[in-house]
TORKESE-576645 format. One record per residue (C-alpha): x, y, z. Coordinates in steps of 0.05 Angstrom, whole numbers, padded with zeros to 5 digits, always signed. Each point is the difference from the previous one (the first is absolute). Layout:
<sites>
XYZ ...
</sites>
This chain:
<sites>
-00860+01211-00011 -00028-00021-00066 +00031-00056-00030 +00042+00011-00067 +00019+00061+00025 +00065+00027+00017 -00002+00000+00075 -00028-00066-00005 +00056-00024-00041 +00048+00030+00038 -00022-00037+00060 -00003-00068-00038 +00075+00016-00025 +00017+00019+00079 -00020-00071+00022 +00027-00037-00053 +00068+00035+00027 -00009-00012+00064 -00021-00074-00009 +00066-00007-00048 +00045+00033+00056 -00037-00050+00057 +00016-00063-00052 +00080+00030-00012 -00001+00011+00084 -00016-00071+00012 +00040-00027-00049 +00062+00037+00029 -00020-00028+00064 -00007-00068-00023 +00067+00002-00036 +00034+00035+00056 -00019-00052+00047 +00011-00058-00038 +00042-00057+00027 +00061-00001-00060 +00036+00057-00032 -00049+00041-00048 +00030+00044-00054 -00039+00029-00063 +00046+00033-00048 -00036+00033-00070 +00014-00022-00071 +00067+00038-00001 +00028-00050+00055 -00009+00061+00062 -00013-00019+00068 -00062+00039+00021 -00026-00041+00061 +00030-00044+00048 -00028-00025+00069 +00042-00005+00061 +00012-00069-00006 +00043+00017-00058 +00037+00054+00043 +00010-00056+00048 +00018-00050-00052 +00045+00043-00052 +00036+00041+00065 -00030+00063-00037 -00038+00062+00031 -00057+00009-00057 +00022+00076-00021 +00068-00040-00019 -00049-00049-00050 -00055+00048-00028 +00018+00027-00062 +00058-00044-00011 +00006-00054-00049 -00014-00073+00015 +00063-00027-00019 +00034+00024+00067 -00035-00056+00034 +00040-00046-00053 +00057-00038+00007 +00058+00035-00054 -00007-00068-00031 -00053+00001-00023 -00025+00075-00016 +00024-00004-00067 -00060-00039-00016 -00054+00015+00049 -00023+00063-00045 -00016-00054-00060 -00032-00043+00046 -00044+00060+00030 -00019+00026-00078 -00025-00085-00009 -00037+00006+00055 -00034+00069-00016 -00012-00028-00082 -00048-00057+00038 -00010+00010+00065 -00032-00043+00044 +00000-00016+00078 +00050-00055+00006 +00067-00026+00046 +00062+00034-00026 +00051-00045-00029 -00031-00070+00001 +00040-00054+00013 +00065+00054+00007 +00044+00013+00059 -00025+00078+00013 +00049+00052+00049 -00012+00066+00024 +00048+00051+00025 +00002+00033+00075 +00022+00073+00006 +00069-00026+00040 +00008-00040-00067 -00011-00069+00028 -00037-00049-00044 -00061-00041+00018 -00056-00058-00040 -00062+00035-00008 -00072-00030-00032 -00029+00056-00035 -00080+00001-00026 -00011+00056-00063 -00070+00030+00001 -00019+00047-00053 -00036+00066+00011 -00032+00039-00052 -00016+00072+00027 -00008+00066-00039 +00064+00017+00005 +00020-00060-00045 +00021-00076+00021 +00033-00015+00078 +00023-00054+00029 -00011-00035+00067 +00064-00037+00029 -00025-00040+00057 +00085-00027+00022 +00004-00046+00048 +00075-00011+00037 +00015-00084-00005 +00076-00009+00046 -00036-00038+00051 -00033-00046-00045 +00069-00002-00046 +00044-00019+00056 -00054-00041+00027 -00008-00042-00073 +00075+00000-00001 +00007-00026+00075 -00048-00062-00018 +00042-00009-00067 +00061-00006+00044 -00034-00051+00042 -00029-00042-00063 +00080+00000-00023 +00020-00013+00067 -00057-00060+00002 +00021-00023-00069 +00075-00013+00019 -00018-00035+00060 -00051-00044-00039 +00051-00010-00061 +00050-00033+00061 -00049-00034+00035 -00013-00045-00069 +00073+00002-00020 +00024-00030+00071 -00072-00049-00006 +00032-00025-00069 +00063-00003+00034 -00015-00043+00057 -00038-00047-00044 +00044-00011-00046 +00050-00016+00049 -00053-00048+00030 -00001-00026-00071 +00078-00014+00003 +00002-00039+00058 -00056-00048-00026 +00039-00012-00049 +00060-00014+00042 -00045-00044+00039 -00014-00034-00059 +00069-00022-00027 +00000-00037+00067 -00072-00036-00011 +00009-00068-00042 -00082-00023+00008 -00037+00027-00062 -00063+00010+00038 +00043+00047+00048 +00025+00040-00057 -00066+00006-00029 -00022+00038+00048 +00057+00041+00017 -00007+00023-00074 -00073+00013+00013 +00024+00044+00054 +00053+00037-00036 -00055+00015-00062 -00045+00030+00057 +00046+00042+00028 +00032+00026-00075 -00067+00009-00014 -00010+00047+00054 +00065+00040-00005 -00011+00018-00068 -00065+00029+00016 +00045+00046+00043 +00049+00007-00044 -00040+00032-00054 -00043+00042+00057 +00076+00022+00006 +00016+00019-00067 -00059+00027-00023 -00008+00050+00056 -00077-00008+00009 -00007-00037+00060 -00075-00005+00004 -00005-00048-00066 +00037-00049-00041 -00014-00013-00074 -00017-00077+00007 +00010-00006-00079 +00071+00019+00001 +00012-00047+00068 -00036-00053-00042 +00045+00008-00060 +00059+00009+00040 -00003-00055+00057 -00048-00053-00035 +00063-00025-00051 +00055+00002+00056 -00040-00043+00036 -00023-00052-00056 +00076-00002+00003 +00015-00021+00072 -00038-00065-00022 +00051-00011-00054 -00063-00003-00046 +00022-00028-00069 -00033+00068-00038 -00016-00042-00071 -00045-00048+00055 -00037+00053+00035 -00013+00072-00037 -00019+00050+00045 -00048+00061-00030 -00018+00060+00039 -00049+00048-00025 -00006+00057+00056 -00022+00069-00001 +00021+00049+00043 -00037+00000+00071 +00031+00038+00053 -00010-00037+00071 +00012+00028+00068 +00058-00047+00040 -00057-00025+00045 -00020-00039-00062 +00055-00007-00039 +00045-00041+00045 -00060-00043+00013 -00018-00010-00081 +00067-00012-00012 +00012-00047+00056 -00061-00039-00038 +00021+00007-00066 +00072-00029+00025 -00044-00062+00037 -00046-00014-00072 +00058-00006-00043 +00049-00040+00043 -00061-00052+00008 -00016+00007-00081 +00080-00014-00010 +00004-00059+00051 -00067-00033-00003 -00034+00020-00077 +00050-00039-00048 +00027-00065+00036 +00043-00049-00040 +00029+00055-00053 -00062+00024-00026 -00002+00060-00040 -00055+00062+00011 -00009+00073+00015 -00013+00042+00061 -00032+00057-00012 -00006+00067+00043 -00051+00054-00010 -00006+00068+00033 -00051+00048-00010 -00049+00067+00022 -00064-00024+00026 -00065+00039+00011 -00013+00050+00059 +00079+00006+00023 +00013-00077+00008 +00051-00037-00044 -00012-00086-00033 +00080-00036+00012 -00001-00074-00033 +00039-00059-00006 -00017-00052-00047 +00033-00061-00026 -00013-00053-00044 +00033-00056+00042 -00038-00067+00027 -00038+00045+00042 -00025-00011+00073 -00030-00065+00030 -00080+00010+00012 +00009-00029+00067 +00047+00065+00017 -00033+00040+00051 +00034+00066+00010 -00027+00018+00058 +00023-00070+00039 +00063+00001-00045 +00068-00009+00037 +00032+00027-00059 +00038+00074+00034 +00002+00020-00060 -00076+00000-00019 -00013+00016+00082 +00042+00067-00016 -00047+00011-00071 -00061+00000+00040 +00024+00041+00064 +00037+00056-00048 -00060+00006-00035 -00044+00011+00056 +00053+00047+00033 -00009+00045-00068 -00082-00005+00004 -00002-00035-00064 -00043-00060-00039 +00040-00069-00022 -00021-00029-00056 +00026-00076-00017 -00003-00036-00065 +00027-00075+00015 +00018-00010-00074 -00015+00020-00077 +00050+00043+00016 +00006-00006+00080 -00004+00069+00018 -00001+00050+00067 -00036+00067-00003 +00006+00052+00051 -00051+00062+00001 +00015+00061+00051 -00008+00062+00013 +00060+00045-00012 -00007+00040+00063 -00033-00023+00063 
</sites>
């Protein structure tokens, strides 16, 4: 057979068909025995293929889906505007998820609703422009999301009165100190019952805005600092036009495990700043700073411009609880102390935000 001539072309058009019919028999094959519901419909919105997932899927013998149009696998909803949505999709087509970001249903033959993930794939084939649903049925993983949202609610509440009845309790330990202290005359004794009772208000309103914020994995240590810090300057019956208090704190967010212990120490460096840094009436500042360090860690100061602290002050031999409580909260939050005796006298705590 000569080539260029009929016969000869005849055969090359023969094989070309056959190899075409070969590729359209595996790709039936591959469709039909694909894993999620397959259904190509052409640019007029007809169903011309389906797989027999989607008969399992849709409830649907396929000779009751060929031919038909798409929209009877469509909620009623939401037919009105699934053509529009098909003729975007055909002006620039592309393969793609269906709906990102949207709640997508599909429709069974008994009627019954169901989530579905659908992935668009274009065709273009000489009969003009098809398209590939690849639809993928999503109740289990629905009620399962919903089942673990239940149980984060569920969590939430129990966490919400866990810190409620925490801010509770302490508060009535709180009360009774102060019972126990209308009945104390020696000033030394009431010193430290107050000492106490700052800890422990300290602590509950850690809780209390864990409460009333709802997230119970941090606390925003700038509002605590803005909130507490004064009420406490208070408890000492600090004269205000003596000793000015400044805070300049941006916002860090701190899990509890190192909240309650940085504001335990921040409760600990300005009671000793009010007691010890202005003896006989002096006048002076205490200043707290709060900010965003580098790689997730956070710098908390507390300066003053008192008479500052002796040389011979050793702070590890100190007998001082509150300085011994400084040096073990900081080590309980892995962080870096940083003392300045005087010119202003100042404590700096660096630490890592999460451990």
């Amino acid at each position: 057979m000569e080539e260029g001539s009929p016969a000869a072309e005849a055969a090359e058009r023969l094989k070309v068909e056959q190899a075409l019919r070969k590729s359209e028999e595996r790709f039936r094959q591959v469709v039909e025995s694909a894993p999620s519901a397959m259904v190509m419909v052409n640019t007029g919105g007809l169903i011309e293929m389906v797989n027999a997932q989607a008969e399992r899927v849709f409830g649907y013998d396929r000779t009751e889906l060929l031919g038909k149009p798409l929209e009877m696998l469509v909620p009623e909803r939401f037919r009105g505007h699934h053509p529009g949505l098909r003729s975007s999709f055909h002006a620039t087509p592309s393969s793609r998820p269906m709906g990102a970001g949207r709640d997508l249903f599909a429709l069974r033959k008994d009627g019954s609703e169901f989530p579905v993930e659908i992935g668009l794939n274009p065709m273009r084939t000489d009969e003009g422009l098809k398209i590939l649903s690849a639809i993928v049925d999503i109740s289990d993983r629905k009620a399962e999301e919903e089942r673990i949202r239940a149980s984060l609610r569920e969590k939430e509440m129990l966490l919400g009165e866990i810190h409620h009845r925490v801010k509770n309790n302490l508060q009535i330990i709180d009360s009774l100190l102060d019972l126990q202290s209308a009945r104390v005359d020696d000033p030394a004794s009431l010193a430290m019952l107050r000492d106490s009772q700052n800890r422990i208000r300290s602590m509950a309103f850690i809780h209390q805005m864990l409460y009333q914020s709802k997230n119970f994995a941090q606390v925003d240590f700038s509002h605590f600092l803005e909130s507490l810090v004064p009420v406490l300057v208070s408890s000492y019956g600090v004269d205000p036009n003596r000793i000015s208090l400044y805070i300049d704190a941006v916002e860090v967010l701190l899990p509890i495990n190192a909240a309650i212990p940085c504001g335990l120490a921040v409760n600990e460096l300005v009671s000793n700043a009010l007691k010890h840094a202005f003896p006989d009436g002096r006048s002076g500042e205490i200043r707290i700073e709060l900010k965003q360090g580098d790689n997730d860690s956070a710098y908390l100061a507390i300066s003053d411009n008192g008479i500052g602290i002796p040389e011979d002050l050793d702070f590890a031999l100190t007998s001082t609880l509150g300085l011994q409580l400084v040096t073990h909260l900081v080590d309980q939050i892995g962080g870096e102390l940083e003392v300045r005796r005087a010119g202003p006298t100042s404590f700096g705590i660096r630490f890592p935000i999460h451990r």
